[in-house]
C-alpha positions in Angstrom: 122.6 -119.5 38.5 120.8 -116.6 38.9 118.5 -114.3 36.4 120.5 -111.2 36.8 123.2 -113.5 34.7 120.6 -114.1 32.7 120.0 -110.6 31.7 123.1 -109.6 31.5 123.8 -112.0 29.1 120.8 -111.3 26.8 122.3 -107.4 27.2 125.4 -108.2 25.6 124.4 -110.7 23.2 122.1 -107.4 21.8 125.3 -105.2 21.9 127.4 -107.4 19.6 124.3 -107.8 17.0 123.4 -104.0 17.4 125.0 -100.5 18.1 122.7 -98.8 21.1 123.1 -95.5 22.6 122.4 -96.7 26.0 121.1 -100.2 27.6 119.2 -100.4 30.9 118.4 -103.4 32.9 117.0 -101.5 34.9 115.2 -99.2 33.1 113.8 -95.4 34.2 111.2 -93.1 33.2 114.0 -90.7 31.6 113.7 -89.7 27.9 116.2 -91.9 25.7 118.0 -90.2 23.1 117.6 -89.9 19.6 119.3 -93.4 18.7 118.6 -96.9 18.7 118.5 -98.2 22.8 117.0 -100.9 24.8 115.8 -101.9 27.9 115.7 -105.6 29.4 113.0 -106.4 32.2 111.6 -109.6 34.0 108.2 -109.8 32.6 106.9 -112.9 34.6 107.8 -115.4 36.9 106.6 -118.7 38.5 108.2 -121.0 41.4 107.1 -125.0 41.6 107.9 -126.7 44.1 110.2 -129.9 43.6 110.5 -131.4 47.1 110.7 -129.7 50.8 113.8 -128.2 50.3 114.1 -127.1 46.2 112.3 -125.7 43.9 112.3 -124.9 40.4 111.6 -121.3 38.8 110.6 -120.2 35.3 111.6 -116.7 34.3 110.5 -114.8 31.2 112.6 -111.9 30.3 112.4 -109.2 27.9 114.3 -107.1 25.8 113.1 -104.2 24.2 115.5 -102.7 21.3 113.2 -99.3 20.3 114.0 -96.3 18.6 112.2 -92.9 18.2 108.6 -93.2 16.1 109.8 -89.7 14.8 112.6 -91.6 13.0 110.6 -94.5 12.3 111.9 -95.5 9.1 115.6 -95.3 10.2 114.7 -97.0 13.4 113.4 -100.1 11.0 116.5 -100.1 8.6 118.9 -100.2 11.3 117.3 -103.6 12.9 116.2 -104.9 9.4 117.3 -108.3 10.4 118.5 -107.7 14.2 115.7 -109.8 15.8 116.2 -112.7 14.0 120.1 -112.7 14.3 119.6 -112.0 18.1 117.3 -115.1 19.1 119.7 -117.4 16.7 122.3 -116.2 18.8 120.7 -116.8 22.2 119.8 -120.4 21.6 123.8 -121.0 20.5 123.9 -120.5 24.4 120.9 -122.6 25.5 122.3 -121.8 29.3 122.7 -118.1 29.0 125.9 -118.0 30.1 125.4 -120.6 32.8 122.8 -118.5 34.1 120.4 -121.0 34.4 118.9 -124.7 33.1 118.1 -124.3 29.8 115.0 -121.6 28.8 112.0 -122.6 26.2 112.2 -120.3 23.3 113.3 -117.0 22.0 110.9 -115.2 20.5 110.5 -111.2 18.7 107.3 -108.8 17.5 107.2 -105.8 16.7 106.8 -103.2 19.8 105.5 -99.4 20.7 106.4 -98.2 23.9 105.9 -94.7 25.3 108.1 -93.5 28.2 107.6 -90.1 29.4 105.7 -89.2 26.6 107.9 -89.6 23.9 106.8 -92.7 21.5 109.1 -95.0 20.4 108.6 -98.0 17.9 110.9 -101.3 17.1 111.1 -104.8 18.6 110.4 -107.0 21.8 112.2 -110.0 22.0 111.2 -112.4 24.6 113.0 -115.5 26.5 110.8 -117.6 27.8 110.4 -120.2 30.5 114.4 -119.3 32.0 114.5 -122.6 34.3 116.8 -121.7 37.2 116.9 -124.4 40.2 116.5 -122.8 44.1 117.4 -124.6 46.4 115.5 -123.7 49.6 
């Protein structure tokens, strides 16, 4: 179980609901294109200790699916919907593709994100509280 299964699971669960130009887990500086893209980071992270030897960590994820502001109102048409069809379809797989435990909640809100300096508007969905064991 690791979180880079994780990811790549939240990755292709976004492809199948929505077409995207490009997809980056690990996401640059470099101007997107014109089209619908998105980019999936680890936003936060926590490790408890269990016992001397395993712990438990908590990993929130998220995925940002952003067009260009320029082409805001196609940007909006395109997902109409997309969020909500994404997070249904990531608790049908409440381990992420045996990725980890179990995670808390999926949750989306609107987004803005500028990346070298070109604005870009659409949606952040979250995955909260990943629950991956470590042994140690």
């Amino acid at each position: 179980m690791t979180i880079t299964i994780c990811k790549t699971f939240i990755e292709t669960t976004i492809k199948a609901k929505v077409t995207v130009s490009s997809s980056e887990i690990y996401p640059t500086d470099e101007q997107k294109s014109g089209d619908i893209f998105t980019l999936i980071i680890e936003e936060s992270g926590r490790f408890e200790m269990r016992s001397a030897d395993w712990a438990q960590s908590f990993h929130s994820v998220a995925a940002y699916v952003l067009g260009p502001k320029s082409s805001m109102l196609n940007v909006y048409k395109k997902l109409s919907g997309v969020p909500e069809s994404i997070c249904s379809a990531l608790c049908k797989d409440p381990t992420l593709n045996s990725g980890c435990d179990t995670f808390e909640n999926a949750t989306y809100q609107n987004a803005t994100l500028n990346i070298a300096g070109v604005d870009y508007v659409g949606y952040k969905i979250s995955v909260n509280n990943i629950k991956i064991p470590r042994t140690l």
